[in-house]
DSSP file (Angstrom, degrees, kcal/mol; ACC not computed):
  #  RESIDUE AA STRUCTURE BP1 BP2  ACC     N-H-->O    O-->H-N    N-H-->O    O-->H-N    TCO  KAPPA ALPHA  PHI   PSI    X-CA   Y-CA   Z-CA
    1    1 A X              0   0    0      0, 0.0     2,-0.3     0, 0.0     0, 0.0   0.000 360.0 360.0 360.0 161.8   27.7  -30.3   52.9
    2    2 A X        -     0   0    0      2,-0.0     0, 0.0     4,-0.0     0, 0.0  -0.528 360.0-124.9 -94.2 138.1   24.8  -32.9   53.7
    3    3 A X     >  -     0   0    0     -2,-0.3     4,-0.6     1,-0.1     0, 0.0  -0.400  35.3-103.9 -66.3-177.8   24.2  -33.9   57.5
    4    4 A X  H  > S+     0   0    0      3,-0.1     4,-1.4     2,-0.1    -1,-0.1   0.509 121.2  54.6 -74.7 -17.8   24.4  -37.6   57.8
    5    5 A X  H  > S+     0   0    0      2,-0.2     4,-5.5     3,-0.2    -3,-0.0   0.949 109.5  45.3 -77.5 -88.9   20.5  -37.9   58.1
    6    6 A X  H  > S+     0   0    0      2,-0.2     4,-1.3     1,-0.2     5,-0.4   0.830 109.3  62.1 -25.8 -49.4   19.8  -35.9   54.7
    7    7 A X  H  X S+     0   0    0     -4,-0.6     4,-2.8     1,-0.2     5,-0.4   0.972 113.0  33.4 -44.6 -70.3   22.7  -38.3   53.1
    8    8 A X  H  X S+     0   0    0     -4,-1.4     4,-1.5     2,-0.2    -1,-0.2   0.820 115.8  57.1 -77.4 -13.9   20.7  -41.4   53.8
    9    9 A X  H >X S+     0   0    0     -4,-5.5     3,-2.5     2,-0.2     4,-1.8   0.775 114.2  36.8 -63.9 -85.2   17.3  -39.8   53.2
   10   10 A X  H 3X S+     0   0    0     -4,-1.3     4,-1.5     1,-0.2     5,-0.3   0.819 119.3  56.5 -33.9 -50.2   18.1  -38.5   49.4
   11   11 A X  H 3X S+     0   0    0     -4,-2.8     4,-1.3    -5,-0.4    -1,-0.2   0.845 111.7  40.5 -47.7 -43.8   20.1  -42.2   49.5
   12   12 A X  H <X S+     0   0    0     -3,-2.5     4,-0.9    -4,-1.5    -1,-0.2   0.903 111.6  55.5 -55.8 -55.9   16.7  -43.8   50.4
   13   13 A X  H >X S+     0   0    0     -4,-1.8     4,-2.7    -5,-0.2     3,-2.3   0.968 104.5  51.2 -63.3 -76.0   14.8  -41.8   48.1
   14   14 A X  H 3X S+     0   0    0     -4,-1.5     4,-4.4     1,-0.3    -2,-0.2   0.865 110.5  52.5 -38.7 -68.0   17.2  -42.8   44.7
   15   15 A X  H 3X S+     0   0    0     -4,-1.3     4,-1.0     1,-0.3    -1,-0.3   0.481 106.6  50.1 -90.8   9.5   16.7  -46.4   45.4
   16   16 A X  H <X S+     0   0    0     -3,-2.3     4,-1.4    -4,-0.9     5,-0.3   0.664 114.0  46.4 -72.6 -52.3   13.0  -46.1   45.6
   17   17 A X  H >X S+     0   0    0     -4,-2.7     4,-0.9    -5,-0.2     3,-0.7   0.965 106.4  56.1 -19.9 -70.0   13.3  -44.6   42.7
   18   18 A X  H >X S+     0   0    0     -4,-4.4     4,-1.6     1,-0.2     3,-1.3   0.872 111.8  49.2 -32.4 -69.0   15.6  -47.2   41.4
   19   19 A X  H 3X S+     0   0    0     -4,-1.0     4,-1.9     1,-0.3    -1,-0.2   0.615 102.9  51.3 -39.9 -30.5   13.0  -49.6   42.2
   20   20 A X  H <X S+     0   0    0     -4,-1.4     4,-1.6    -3,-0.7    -1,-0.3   0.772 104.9  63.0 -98.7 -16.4    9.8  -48.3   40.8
   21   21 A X  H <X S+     0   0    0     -3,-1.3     4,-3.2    -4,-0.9    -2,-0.2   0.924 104.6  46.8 -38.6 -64.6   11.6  -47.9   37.6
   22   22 A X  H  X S+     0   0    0     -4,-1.6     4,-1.5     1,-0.2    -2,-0.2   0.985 112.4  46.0 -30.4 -90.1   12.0  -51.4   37.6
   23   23 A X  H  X S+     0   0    0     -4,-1.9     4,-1.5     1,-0.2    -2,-0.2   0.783 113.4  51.8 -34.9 -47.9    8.6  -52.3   38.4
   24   24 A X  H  X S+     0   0    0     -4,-1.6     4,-1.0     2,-0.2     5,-0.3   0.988 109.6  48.9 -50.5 -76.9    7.4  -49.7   35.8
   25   25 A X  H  < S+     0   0    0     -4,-3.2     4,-0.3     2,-0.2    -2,-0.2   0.579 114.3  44.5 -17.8 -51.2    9.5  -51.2   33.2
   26   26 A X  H >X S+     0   0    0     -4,-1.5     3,-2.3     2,-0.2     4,-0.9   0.965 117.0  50.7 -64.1 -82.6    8.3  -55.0   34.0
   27   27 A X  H 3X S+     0   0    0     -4,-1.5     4,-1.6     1,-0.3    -2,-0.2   0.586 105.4  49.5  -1.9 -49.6    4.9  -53.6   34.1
   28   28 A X  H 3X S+     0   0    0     -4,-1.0     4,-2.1     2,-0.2    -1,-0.3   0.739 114.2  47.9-105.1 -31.9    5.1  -51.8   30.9
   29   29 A X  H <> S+     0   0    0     -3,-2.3     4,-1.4    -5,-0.3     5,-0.4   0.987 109.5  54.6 -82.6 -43.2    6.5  -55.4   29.1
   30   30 A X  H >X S+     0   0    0     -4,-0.9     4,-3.3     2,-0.2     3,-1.9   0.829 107.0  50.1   8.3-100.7    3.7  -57.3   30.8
   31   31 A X  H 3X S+     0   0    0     -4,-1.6     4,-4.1     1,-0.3     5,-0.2   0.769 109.2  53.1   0.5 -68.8    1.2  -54.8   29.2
   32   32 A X  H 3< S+     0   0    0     -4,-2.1    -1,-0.3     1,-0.2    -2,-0.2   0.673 107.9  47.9 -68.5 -16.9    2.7  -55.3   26.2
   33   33 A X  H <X>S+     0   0    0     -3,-1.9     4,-3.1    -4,-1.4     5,-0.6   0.753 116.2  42.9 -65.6 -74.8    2.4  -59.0   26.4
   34   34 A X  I  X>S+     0   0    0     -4,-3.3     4,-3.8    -5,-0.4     5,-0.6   0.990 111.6  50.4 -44.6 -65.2   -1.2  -59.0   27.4
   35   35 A X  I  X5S+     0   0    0     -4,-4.1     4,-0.5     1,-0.2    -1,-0.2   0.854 114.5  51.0 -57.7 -14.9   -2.2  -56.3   24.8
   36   36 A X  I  >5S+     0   0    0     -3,-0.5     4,-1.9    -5,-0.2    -1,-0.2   0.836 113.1  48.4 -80.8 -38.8   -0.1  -58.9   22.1
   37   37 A X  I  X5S+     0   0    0     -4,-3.1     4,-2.5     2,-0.2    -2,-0.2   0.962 112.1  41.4 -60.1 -64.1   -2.2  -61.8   23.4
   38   38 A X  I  <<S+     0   0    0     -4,-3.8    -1,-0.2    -5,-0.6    -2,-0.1   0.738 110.6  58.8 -85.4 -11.3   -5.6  -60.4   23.3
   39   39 A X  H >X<S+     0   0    0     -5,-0.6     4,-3.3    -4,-0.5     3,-0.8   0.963 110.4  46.4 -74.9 -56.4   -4.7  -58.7   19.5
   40   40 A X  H 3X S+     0   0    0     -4,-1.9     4,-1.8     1,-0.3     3,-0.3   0.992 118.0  42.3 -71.6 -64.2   -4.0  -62.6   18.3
   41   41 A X  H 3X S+     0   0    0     -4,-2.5     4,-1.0     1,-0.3    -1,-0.3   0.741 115.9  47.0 -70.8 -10.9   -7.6  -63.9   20.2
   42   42 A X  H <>>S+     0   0    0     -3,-0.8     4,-1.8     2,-0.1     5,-0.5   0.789 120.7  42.9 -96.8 -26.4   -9.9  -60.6   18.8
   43   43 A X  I  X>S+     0   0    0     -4,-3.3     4,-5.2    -3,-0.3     5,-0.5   0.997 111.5  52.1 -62.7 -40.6   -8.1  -61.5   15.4
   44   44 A X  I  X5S+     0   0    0     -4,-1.8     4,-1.9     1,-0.3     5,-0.3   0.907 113.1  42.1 -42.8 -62.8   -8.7  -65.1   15.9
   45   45 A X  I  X5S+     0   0    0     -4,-1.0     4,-3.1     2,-0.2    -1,-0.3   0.897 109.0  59.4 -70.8 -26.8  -12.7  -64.7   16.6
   46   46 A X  I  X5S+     0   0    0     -4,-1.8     4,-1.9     1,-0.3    -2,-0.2   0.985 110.5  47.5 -64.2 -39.1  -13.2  -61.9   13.6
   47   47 A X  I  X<S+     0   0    0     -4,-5.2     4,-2.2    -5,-0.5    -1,-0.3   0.925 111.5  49.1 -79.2 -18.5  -12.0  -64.8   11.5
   48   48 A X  H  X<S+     0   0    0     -4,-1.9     4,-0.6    -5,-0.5    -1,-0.2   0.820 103.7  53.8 -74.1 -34.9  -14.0  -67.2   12.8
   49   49 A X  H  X S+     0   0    0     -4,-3.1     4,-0.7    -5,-0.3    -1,-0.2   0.839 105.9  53.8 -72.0 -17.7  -17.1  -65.7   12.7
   50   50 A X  H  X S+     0   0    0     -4,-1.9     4,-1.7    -5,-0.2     3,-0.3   0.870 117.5  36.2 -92.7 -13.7  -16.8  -65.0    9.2
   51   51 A X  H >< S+     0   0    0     -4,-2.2     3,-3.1     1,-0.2     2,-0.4   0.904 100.2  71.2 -65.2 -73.8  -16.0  -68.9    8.3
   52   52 A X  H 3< S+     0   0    0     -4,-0.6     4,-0.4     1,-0.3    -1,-0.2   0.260  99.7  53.2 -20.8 -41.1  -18.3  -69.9   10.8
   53   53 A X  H 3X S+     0   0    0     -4,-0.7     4,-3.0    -2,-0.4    -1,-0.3   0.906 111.4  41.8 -24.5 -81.0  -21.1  -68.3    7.8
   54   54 A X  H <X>S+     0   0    0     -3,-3.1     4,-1.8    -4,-1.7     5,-0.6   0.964 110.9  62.4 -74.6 -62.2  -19.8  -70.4    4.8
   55   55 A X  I  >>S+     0   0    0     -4,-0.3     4,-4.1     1,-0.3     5,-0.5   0.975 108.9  44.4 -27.7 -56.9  -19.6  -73.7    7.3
   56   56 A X  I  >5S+     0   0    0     -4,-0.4     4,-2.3     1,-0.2    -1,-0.3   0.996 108.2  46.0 -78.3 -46.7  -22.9  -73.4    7.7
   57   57 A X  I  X5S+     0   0    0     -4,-3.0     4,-1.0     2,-0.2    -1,-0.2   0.806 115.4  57.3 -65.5  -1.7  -24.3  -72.9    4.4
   58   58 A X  I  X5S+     0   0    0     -4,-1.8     4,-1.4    -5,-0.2    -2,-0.2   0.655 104.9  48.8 -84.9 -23.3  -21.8  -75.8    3.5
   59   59 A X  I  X<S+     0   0    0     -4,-4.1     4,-2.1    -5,-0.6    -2,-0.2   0.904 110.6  50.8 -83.3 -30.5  -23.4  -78.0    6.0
   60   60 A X  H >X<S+     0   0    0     -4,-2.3     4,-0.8    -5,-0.5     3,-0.7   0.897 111.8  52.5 -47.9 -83.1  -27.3  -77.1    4.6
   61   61 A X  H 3X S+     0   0    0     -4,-1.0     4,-1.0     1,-0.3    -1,-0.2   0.344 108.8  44.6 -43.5 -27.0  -26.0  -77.9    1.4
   62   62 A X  H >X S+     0   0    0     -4,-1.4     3,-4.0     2,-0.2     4,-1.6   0.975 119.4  43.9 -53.8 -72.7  -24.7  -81.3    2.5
   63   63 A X  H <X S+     0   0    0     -4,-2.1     4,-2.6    -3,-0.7    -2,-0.2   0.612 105.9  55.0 -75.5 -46.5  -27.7  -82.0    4.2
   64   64 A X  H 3X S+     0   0    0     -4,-0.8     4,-1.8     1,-0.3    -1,-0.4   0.842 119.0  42.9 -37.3 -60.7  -30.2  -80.7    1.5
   65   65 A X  H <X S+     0   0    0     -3,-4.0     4,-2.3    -4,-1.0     6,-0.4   0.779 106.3  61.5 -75.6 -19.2  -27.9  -83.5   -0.8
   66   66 A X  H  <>S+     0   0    0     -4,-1.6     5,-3.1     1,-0.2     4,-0.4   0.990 113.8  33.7 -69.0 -41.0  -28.0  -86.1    2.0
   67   67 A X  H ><5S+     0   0    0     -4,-2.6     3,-1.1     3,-0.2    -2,-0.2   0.939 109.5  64.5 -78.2 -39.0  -31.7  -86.3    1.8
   68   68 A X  H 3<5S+     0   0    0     -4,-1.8    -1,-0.2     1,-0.2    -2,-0.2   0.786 119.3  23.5  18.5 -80.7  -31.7  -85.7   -1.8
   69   69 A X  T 3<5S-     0   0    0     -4,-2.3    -1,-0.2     2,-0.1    -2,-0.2   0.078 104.4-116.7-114.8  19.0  -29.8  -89.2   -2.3
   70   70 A X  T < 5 +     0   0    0     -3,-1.1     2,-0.8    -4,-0.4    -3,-0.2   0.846  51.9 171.4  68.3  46.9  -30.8  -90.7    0.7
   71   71 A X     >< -     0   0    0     -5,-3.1     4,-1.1    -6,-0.4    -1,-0.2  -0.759  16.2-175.7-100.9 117.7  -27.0  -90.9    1.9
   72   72 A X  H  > S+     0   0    0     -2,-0.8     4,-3.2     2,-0.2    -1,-0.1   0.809  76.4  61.0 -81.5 -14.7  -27.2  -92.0    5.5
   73   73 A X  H >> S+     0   0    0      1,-0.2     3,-4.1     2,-0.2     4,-0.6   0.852 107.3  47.3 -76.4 -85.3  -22.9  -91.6    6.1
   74   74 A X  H 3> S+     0   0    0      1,-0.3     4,-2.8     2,-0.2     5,-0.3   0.452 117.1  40.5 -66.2 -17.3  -23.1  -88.0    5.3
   75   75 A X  H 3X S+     0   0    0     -4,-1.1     4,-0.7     2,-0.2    -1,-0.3   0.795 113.6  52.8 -66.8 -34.3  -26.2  -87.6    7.8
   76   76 A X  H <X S+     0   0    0     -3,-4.1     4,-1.3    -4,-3.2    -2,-0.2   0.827 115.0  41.6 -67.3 -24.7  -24.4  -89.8   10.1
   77   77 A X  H  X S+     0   0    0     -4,-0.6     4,-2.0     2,-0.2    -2,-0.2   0.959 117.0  50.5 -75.8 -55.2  -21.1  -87.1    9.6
   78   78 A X  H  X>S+     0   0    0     -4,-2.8     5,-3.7     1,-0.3     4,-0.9   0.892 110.7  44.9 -46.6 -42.6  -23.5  -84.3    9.8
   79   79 A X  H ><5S+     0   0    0     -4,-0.7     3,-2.5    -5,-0.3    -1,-0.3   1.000 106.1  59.6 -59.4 -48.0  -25.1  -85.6   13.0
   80   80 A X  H 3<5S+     0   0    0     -4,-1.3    -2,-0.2     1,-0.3    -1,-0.2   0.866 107.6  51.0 -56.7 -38.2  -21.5  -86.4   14.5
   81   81 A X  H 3<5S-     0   0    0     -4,-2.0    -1,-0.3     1,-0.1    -2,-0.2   0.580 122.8-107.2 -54.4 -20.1  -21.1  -82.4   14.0
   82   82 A X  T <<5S+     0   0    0     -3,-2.5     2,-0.4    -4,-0.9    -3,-0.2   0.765  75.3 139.6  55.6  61.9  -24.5  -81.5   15.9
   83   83 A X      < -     0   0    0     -5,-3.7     2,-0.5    -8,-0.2    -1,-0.4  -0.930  41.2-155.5-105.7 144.7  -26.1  -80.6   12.7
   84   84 A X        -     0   0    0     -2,-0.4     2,-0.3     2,-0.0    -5,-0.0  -0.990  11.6-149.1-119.5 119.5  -30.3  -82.2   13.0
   85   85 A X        -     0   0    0     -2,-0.5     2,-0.5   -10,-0.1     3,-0.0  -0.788  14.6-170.0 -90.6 152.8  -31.4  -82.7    9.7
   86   86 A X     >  -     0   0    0     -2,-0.3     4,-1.6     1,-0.1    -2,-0.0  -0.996   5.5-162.4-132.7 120.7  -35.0  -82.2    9.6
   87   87 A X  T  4 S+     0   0    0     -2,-0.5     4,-0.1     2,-0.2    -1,-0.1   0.863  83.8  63.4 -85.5 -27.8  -36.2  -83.6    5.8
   88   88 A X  T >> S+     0   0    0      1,-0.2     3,-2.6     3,-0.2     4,-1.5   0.993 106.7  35.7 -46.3 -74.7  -39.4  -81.8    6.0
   89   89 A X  H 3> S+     0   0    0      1,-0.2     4,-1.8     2,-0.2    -2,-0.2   0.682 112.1  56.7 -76.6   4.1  -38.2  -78.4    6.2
   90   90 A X  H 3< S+     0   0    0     -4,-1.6    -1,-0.2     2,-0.2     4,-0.2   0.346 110.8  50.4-107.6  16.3  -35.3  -78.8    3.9
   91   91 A X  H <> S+     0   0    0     -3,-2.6     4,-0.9     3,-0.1    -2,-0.2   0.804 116.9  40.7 -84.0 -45.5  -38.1  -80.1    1.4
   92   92 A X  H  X S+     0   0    0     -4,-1.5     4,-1.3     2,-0.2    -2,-0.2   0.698 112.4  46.7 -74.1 -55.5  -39.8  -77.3    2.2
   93   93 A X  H >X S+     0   0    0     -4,-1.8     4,-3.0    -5,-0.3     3,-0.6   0.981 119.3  53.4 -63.5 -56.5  -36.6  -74.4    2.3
   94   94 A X  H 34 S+     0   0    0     -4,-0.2    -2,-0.2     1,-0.2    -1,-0.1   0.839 104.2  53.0 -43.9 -41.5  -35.8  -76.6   -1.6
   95   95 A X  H 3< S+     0   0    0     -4,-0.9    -1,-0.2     1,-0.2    -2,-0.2   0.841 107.7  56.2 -51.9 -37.6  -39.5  -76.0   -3.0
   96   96 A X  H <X S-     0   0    0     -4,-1.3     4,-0.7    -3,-0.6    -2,-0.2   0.732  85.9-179.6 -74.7 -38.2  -39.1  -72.3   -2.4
   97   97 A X  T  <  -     0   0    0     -4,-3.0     3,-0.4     2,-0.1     2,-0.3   0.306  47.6 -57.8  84.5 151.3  -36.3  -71.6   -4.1
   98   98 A X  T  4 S+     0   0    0      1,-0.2     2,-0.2    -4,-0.1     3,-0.0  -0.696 128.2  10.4 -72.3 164.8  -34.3  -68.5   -4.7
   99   99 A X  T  4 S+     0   0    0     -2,-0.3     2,-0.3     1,-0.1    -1,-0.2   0.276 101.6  99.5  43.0   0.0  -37.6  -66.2   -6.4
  100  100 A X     <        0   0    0     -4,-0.7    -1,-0.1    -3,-0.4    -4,-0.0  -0.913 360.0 360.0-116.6 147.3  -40.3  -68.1   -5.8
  101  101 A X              0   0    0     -2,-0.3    -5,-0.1    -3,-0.0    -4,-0.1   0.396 360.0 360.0 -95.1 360.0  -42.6  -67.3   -2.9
């Protein structure tokens, strides 16, 4: 049989146990929370980075027409974006051409 001492130590002991079960458990959904969170924001940037590519060669390609046909709205959109059209060097990027030197 258990003294009265041992009885409430091992009694002590289980419900520290108990407890850090808990706390593990919360812990462990936490964790799982977080690691769900930060899977949605690293998908989130891969896919941005790859539009973030075709945006920009859609904004040359405005800009390259804006000067083109002298259309001030679509400079004026482009600007609103932070795009700076510079008409020289997209005179210059147009002369050159895909093959030509």
């Amino acid at each position: 049989m258990l003294k009265p001492f041992q009885y409430w130590v091992i009694l002590a002991l289980a419900a520290v146990s108990l407890v850090l079960v808990v706390v593990s458990a919360g812990l462990q959904f936490t964790d799982r929370s977080a690691q769900s969170r930060l899977s949605a924001r690293t998908q989130y940037i891969q896919q941005s980075q790859s539009i973030g590519s075709l945006y920009q060669e859609v904004a040359k390609a405005l800009a390259n027409l804006a000067i083109e046909n002298h259309d001030e709205e679509v400079k004026a959109l482009l600007a609103g974006e932070g795009f700076t059209i510079n008409p020289a060097a997209a005179k210059a990027a147009a002369g050159a051409g895909p093959g030509k030197p």
